[in-house]
Structure formats: structure tokens, C-alpha cells
C-alpha positions in Angstrom: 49.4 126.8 128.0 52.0 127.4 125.3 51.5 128.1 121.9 53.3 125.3 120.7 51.4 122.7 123.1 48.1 124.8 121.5 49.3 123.9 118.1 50.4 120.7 118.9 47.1 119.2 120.8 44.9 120.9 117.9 46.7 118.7 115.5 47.0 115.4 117.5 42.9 116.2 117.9 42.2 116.5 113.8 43.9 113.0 113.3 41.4 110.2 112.3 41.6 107.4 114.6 43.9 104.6 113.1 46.8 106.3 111.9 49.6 105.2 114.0 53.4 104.8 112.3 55.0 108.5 112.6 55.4 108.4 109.1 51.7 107.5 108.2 50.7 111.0 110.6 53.4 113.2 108.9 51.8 112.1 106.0 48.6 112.4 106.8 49.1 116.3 108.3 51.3 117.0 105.4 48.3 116.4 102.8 45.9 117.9 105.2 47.1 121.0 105.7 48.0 121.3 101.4 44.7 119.7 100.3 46.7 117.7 97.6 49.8 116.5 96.8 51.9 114.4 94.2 53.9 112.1 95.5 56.8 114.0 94.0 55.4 116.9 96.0 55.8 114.9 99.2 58.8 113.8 99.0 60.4 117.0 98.1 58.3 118.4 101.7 58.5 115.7 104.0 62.5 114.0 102.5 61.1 110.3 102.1 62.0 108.1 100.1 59.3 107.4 97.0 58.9 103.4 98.1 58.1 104.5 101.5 55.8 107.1 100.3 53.7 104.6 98.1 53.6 101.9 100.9 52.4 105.0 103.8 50.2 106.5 101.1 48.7 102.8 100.2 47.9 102.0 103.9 46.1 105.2 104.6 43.9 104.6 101.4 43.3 101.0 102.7 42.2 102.6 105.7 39.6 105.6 103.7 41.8 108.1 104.8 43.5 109.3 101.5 42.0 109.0 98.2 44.3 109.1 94.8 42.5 111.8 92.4 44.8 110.5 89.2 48.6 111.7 90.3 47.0 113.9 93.4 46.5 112.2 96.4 44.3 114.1 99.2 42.8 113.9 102.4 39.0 111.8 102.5 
């Protein structure tokens, strides 16, 4: 087995159950592996537009996923 397959399976494994637009996992994997982000922050990593941001991030707190910690929004 490859490194990147490795890599790859390890991080399909540590998503919750649920999350399934591409965006909402980049997301997701994005503010997992910082701890926190604004959503300046994230769009400045991940090059998404702010109105998509607010939407993915919205869904994902729906879901108990992310929680918003004033401007910060982390992984639950």
C-alpha cells in the first residue's frame, strides 16, 4: 500500500458520517486538521467563494459537525 492511499483511507475513515458534497468534506478536513478557522481563513486556504463558505459551513453546524466560537468556526 502506498503512502498516499495510507493518507488518503486515514482521512476518508476520520469523516463523520453525513458529510457528503465535496465541498462540505474539504471543509470539514480543512478545519480539522487547523482546529479553527475564520471564514476569511478558509477562503484564503481552500479558494471559495465567502457565500458558498457560509452555506457549507451552515449545513455542517445543522448537522453538529462545526460549531461557530464568535468569528472561529471549529470541528465538534
Amino acid at each position: 500500500m502506498s503512502l498516499a492511499t495510507s493518507v488518503q483511507e486515514t482521512r476518508t475513515e476520520s469523516l463523520p458520517e453525513g458529510i457528503e458534497s465535496p465541498t462540505a468534506k474539504l471543509v470539514y478536513l480543512a478545519l480539522d486538521a487547523n482546529g479553527t478557522a475564520t471564514v476569511d481563513e478558509l477562503r484564503n486556504t481552500l479558494d471559495l467563494q465567502k457565500l458558498v463558505l457560509f452555506e457549507t459551513l451552515g449545513t455542517l453546524e445543522s448537522k453538529g459537525l462545526v460549531a461557530a466560537d464568535g468569528r472561529y468556526y471549529l470541528t465538534t
